[in-house]
N, C-alpha and C positions, 0 to 999 in steps of 0.2 A: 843379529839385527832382526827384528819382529815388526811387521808391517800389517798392516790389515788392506794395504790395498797392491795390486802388480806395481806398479813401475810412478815413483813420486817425484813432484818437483814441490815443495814447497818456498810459497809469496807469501811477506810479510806475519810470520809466525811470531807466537809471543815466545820468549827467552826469558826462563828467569835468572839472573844475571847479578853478582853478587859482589858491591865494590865496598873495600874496607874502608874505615875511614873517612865514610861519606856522613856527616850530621842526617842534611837535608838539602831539597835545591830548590830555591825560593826566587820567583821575579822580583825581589828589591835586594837591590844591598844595602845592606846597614853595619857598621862598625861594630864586631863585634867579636868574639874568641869562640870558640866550638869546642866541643870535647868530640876527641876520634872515636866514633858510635857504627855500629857495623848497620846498614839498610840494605831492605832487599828493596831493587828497582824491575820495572819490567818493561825490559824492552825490545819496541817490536822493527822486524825487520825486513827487507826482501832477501832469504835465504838461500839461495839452491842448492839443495844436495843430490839430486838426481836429476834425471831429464824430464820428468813430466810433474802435473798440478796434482794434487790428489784431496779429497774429502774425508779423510779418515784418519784415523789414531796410527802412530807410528813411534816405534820404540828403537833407539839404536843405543846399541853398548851390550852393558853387562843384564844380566837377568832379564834375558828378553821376555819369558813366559809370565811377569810380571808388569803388566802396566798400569798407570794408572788413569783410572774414571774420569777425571776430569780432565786430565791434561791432551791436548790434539799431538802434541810431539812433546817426548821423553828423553832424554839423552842420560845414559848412566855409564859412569867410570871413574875409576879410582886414580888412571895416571896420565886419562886423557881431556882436553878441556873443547870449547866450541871455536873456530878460528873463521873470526867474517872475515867477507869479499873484502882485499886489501884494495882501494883505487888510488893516484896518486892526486887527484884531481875529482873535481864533480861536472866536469865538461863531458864527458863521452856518458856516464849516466843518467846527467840532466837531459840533454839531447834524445836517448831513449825512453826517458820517464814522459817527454812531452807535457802533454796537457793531462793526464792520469793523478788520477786520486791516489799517492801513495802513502799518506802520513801511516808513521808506524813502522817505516823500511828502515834498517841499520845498516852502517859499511863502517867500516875502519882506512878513514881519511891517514895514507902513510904519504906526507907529504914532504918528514923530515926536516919540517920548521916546528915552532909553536904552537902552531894550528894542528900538529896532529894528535889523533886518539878518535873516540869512537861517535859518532853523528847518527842522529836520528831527525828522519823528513817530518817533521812538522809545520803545519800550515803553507805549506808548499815550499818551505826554504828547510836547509841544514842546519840542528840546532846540536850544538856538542852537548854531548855528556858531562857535567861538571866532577873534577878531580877534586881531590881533599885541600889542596890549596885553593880553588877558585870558590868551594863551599864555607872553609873561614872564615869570610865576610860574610856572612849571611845571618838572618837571625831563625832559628830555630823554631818551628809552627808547635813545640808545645814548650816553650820558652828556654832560656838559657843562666848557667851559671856564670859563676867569673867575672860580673859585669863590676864595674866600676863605676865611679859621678864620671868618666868621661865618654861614655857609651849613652847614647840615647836612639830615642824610633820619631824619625824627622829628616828634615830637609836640611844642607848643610849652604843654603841658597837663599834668595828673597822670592822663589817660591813656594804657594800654602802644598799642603799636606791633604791628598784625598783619602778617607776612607771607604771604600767599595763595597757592596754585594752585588755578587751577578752584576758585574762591572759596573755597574751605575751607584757614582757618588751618593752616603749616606750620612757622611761628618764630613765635614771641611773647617782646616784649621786655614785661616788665612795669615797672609806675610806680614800683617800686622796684630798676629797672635787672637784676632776675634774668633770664636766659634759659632760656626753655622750647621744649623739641621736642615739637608733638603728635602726633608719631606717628614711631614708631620701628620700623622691620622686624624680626621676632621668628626668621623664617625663611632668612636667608642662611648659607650654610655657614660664611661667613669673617667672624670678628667683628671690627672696629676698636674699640678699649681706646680711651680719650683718657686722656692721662696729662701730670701740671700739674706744672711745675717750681718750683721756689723762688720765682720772681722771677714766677710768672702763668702762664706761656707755655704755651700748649697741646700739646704733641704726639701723636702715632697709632703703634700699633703694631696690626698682625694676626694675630689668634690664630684656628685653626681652632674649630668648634664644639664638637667632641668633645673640647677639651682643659676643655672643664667638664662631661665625663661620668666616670663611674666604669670603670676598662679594662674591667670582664667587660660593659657595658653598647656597645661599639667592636667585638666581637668575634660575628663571625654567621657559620651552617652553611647551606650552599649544594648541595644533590644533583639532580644533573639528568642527563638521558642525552646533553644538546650535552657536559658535559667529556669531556677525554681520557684523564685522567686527575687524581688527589690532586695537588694546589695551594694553594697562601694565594696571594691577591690584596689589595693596598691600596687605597683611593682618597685618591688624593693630595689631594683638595681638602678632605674630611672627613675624613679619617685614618683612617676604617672598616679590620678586617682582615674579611678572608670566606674560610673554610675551601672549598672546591669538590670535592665529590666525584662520579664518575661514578655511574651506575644503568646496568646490563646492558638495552639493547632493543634492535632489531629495526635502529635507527638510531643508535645507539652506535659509536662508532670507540674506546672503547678496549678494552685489551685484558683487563681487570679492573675490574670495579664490585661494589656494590653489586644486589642480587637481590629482586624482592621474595615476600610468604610465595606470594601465589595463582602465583606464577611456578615457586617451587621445590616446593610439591603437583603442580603438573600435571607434570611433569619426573619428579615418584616415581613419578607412573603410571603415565606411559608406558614408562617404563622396566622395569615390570613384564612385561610382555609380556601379560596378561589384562584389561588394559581397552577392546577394541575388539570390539564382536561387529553381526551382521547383525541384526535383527527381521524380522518379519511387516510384508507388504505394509501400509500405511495406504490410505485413501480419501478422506480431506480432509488440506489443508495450508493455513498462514496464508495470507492476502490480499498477493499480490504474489510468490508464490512458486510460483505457481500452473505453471511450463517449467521448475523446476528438474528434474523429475522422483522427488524424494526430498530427506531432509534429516539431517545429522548431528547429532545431541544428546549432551550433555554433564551426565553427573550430579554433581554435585560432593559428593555424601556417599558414591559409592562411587569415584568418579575415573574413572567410565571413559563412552568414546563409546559411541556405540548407530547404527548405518545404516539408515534405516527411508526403502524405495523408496515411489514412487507408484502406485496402480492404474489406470492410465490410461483417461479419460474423455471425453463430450464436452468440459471445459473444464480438464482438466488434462495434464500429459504423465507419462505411466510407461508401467511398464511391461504385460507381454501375461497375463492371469491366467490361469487352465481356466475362471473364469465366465462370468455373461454380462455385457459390455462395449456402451458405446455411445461408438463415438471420433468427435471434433470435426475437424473440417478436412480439405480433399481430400485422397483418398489413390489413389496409383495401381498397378497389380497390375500388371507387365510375364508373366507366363506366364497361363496356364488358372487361371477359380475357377470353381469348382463349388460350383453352394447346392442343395442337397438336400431342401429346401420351398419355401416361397414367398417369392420375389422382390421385394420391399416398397421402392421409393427415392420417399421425399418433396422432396429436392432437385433440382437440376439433375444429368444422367448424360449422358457423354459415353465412346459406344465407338468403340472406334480400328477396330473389326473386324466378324464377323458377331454377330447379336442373333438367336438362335433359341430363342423359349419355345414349350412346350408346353401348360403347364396358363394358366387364368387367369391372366390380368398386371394388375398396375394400376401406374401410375405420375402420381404427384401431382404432378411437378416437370418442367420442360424437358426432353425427350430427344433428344439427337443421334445417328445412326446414320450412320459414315462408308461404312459398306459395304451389304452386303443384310438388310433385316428382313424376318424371315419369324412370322410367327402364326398359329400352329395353331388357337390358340383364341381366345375372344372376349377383347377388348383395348381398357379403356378410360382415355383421356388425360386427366389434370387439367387438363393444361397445353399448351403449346406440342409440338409434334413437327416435328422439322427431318430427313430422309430424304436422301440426296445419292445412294448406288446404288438397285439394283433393289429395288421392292417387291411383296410379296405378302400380301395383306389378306383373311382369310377375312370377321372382320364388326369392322369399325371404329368406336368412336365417339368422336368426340374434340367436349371442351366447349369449347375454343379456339380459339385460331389455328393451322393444319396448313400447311409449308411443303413444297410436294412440287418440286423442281427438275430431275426427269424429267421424260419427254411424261406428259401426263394425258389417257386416251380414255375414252372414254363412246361405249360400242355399243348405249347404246338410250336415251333419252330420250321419255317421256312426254307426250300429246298433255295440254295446256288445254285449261278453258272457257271460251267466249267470255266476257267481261267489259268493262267503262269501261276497265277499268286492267290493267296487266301489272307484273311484276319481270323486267328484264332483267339479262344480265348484262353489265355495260360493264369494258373492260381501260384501266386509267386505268394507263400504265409495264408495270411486271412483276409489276401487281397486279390482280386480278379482283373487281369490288364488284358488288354489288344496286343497283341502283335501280329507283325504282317509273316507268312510262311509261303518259301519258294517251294512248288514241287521238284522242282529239277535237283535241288539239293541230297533228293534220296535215290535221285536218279545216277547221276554223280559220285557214290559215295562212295568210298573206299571200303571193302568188305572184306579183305582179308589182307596178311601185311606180313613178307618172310623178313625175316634179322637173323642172320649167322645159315646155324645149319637146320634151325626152328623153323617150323611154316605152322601155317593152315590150309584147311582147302580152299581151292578154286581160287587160287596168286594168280592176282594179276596186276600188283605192285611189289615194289623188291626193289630193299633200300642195299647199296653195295657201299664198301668203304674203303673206294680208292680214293685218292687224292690228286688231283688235278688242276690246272691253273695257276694265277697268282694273289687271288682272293678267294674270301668264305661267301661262296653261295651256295646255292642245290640246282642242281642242271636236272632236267627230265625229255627222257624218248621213250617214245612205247608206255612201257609199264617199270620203266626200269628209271629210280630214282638218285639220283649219285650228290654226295655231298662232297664240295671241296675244302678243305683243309690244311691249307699250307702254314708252313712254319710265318710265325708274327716275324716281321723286321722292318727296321729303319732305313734310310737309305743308305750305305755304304759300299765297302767294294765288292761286296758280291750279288750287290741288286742296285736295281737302277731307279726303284720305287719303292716306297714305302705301301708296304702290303700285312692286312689285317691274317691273323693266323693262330696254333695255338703254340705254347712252350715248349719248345722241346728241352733235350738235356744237353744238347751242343750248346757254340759259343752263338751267342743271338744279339743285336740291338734292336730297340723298341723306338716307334714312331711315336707322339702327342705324349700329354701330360698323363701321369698316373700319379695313382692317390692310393694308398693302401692304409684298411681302419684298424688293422692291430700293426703289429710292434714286425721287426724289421732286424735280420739277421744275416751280414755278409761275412763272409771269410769262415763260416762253422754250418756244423749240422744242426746243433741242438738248437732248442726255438733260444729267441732273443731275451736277454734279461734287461734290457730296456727297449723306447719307445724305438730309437737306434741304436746295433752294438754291430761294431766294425771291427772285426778280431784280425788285423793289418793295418796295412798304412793306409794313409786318405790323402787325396791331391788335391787341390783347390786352385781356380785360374789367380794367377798372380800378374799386377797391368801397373807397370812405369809412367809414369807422364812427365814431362818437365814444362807444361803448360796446363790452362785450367784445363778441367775436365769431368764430364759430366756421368755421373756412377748409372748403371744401366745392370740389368735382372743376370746378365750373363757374368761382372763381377765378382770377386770376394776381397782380394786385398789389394791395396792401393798406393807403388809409389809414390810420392809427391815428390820430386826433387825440383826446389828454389835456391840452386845455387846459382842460377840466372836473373831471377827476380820472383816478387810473391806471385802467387798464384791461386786461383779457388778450388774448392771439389764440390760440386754440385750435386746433392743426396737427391734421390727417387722421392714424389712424392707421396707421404702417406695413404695408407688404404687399406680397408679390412681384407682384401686380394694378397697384400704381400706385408701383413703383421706378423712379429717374430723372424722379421730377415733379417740379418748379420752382415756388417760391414767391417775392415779394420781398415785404416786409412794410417801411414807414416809418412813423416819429411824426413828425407834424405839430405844428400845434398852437402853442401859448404854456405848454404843462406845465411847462418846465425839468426840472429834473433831478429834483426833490419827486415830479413825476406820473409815475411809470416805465410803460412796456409790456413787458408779461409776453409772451415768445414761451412757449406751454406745447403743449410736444405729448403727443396723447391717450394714447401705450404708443411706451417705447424714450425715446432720447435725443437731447438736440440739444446736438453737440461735445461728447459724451459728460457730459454734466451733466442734471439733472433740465428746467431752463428757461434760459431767455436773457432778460435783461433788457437793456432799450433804456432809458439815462435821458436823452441830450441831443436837443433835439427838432430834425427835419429829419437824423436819422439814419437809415439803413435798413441792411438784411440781406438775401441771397437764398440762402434756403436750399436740396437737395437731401436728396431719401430713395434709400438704397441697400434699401428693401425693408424697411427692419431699424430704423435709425436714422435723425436726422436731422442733416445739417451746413452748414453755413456756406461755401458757396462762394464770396459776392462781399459788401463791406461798405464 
């Protein structure tokens, strides 16, 4: 047997199933003979061959290393065949089926009357299989031989005769032999006449639609600017005519149309020569037009345009007024500007040349100066000041950062007072910072340091390595510094607390979580050939219940036993903390299938469903959490 998944219960599988001497099985009886024709039927059923549900392809018999592609269950053997669930009754399985969607489940009703043989649940009742005798009457869906004048397809009654599609009446023979269509298409262009001869006979003729319209009702006016020009057009299948005339636009190909009235005003006007004049500057323009720099208007009670510019702003673009203006966005001056007050830039200013103020300057924004700054007078920076030539500073004061990338001297520097503490100034790269500096630090300082049987002169510190206490500290007396280093352990029977330490090669437990970032090798010397490799046995806690019970981090597998009654298992809720945990949960027990176990996990899903129900007992599942949900990796 060849499985592709552990441990299978398969529900309502298809079976193909092969009864000799079955024509066809049809909802009507009709009188009629059948010839013994071999069909294949397929029928579906609630199966169990194992204890659990499985999602996978399964192959029992012969030639297991062969299955095939399409089929979910295989069954191959030359002397063996399939034997359903015998029941003698549908009481003890209806009662279990409950309210359950099962159409498609088979059993072999052995009842030992009439009524036995094989039943499939269709639309919530038992519907037998038909034998070669009960299919004899039937008429065959691609007709039949053998028939006789005594053999007909009718009612042996005084009522009519329905013909269906998609179950709604489409012919009706009524009990006084009339024929009725119930429904008849109203909307086809081409109508078929039926027309009855002398003697009965039916015949067809086809008439278009429109030949039961009135002509001015056939007859439609059509202007658009795709023609090329005046045209009548027919449609042959409705007989329609349609007049087609052009309209004069922009995308017109012909050479004469049709005009319209707003088309030929505008045309008078401009034609006049007096509808287009300039205006007066504007200051505001609508939203989104804001770089046209002006806009053309159109009055349509005098017909004429109107050009009205922008005055150019910080957020708009026009043009240069005699007022006063405040423009947006850089802007660069290639000759000499002259400002003939005072000098005001709250942005960032960058000159390509010399920068020579006289009176007061202030500047709020970044200043670069690619050449020589010179200030006469007193000069103060909001911001950043970047200098690349020579400088000359009568009185500087700047609130920020100052990049000078010349030499910087200082021909006099001021003596301190003694103090505890100083600011020096340390060059950390091509940068110069403050830091504050203790003396006592070098007063303090450790100046020479014995390890083993090594020294230097003038020890007066001396590190030893004994080991003492029941934690890692460093004790110090004198000059004599001692580190403690006791063995790591957990609490157990030879300590009373858990105490930090280092490994020894004895036997040891470990206190808190550990994380180790390579690969992990127990029972052997050689490193690990995987993530874990455990060259021994492995124990894992194993937990009974015969009540609900709620799975918890110290877990791993899970009696259920409901031979008492059902019961839930209550899964940990997901979390990126414990994605990749392992659960396996079985029912034991004597429950059957009455006492089910509820898999329920706490938030999210297991195989994307709210719960998972276990009902045959001595079934199990081994679930997996991606963080998120929960799923069903082994069953």
């Amino acid at each position: 047997m060849r499985m592709t998944g552990a441990c299978f219960r398969l529900q309502q599988i298809m079976v193909t199933y092969l009864l000799t001497d079955i024509k066809s099985i049809y909802p009507y009886t009709m009188k009629s003979v059948l010839r013994n024709t071999s069909r294949t039927i397929l029928l579906a059923g609630g199966l169990t061959l194992a204890a659990t549900a499985v999602q996978a392809q399964m192959k029992i018999g012969d030639n297991p290393s062969q299955i095939t592609k399409s089929a979910i269950l295989e069954l191959s053997s030359n002397k063996q065949g399939l034997l359903l669930p015998r029941v003698p009754n549908f009481t003890a399985i209806d009662a279990a089926i409950g309210t359950d969607a099962v159409d498609g489940m088979i059993v072999y009703l052995a009842s030992g009357t009439t009524t036995e043989g094989v039943y499939m649940r269709k639309g919530g009742a038992w519907v037998k299989i038909a034998s070669t005798a009960d299919a004899l009457a039937n008429w065959s869906l691609k007709g039949n031989t053998g028939t006789t004048a005594a053999d007909y397809l009718g009612t042996a009654d005084a009522n009519p005769l329905s013909i269906r599609t998609n179950g709604v009446e489409a012919i009706g023979i009524q009990a006084d032999r009339q024929l009725k269509f119930s429904t008849v298409n109203q909307d086809n262009t081409l109508l078929d006449v039926m027309m009855l001869s002398g003697t009965g006979i039916v015949s067809k003729r086809t008439l278009p639609q429109t030949a039961f319209k009135a002509l001015a009702a056939n007859i439609f006016a059509n202007a658009d600017s795709a023609h090329a020009s005046f045209n009548i057009s027919e449609n042959t299948t409705t007989g329609e005519i349609t007049v087609n005339a052009p309209i004069m636009a922009p995308t017109a190909t012909a050479a004469y149309g049709f005009m319209k009235k707003s088309d030929w005003d505008k045309l008078q006007a401009l034609s006049s020569g007096t509808n287009l004049s300039i205006a007066d500057f504007i200051t505001a323009i609508a939203a989104g037009q804001e770089n046209r720099g002006g806009r053309i208007t159109y009055d349509p009670l005098t017909a004429s345009y109107k050009l009205e510019l922008t005055a150019a702003s910080a957020t708009l673009a026009g043009i240069v007024t005699t007022g006063a203006q405040t423009f947006g966005g850089d802007k660069t001056f290639n000759g000499a500007v002259n400002v003939g007050t005072t000098l005001g830039v709250t942005g960032a200013a960058t000159l390509g040349n010399t920068l020579a103020v006289t009176g007061n300057t202030t500047l709020n924004g970044a200043t670069t100066v690619n050449n020589t700054l010179g200030v006469t007078g007193a000069a103060t920076l909001g911001n950043d000041l970047s200098v690349t030539g020579a400088t000359t500073l009568n009185t500087l004061a700047v609130s920020n950062g100052t990049t000078l990338n010349g030499t910087l001297t200082l021909n006099s520097v001021a003596n301190a007072a003694t103090a505890a503490s100083y600011d020096v100034l340390v060059r950390e790269g091509s940068t110069v910072t403050k830091r504050p500096f203790d003396l006592d630090a070098i007063a303090k300082a450790i100046r020479t340091i014995q390890a083993g049987a090594g020294t230097t002169s003038n020890v007066n510190v001396a590190f030893k390595t004994d080991s003492a206490g029941a934690n890692f500290d460093i004790q110090a007396t004198a000059n004599d510094v001692t580190f403690n280093l006791p063995n790591a352990s957990a609490v157990d029977a030879s300590h009373t607390t858990a105490q930090r330490g280092v490994v020894s090669t004895a036997t040891q437990s470990f206190a808190g979580n550990k994380s180790f970032a390579a690969a992990v090798a127990v029972g052997k010397t050689a490193p690990a050939n995987s993530t874990l490799e455990v060259n021994g046995s492995v124990q894992m806690r194993i937990t009974k219940t015969t009540t609900s019970y709620a799975i918890n981090d110290t877990d791993n597998t899970v009696l259920a036993d409901a031979t008492s009654g059902a019961l839930t298992i209550t899964l940990p809720t997901p979390s990126a903390a414990i994605a990749g945990r392992i659960y396996t949960i079985k029912k034991i027990g004597t429950g059957d299938i009455n006492n089910a176990v509820t898999v329920q996990p706490s938030a999210g899903t297991i195989e994307g469903g709210a719960n998972y129900m276990i009902y045959n007992d001595w079934t199990f599942i081994t679930i997996q959490t991606d963080g998120v949900n929960w799923y069903i990796i082994r069953k």
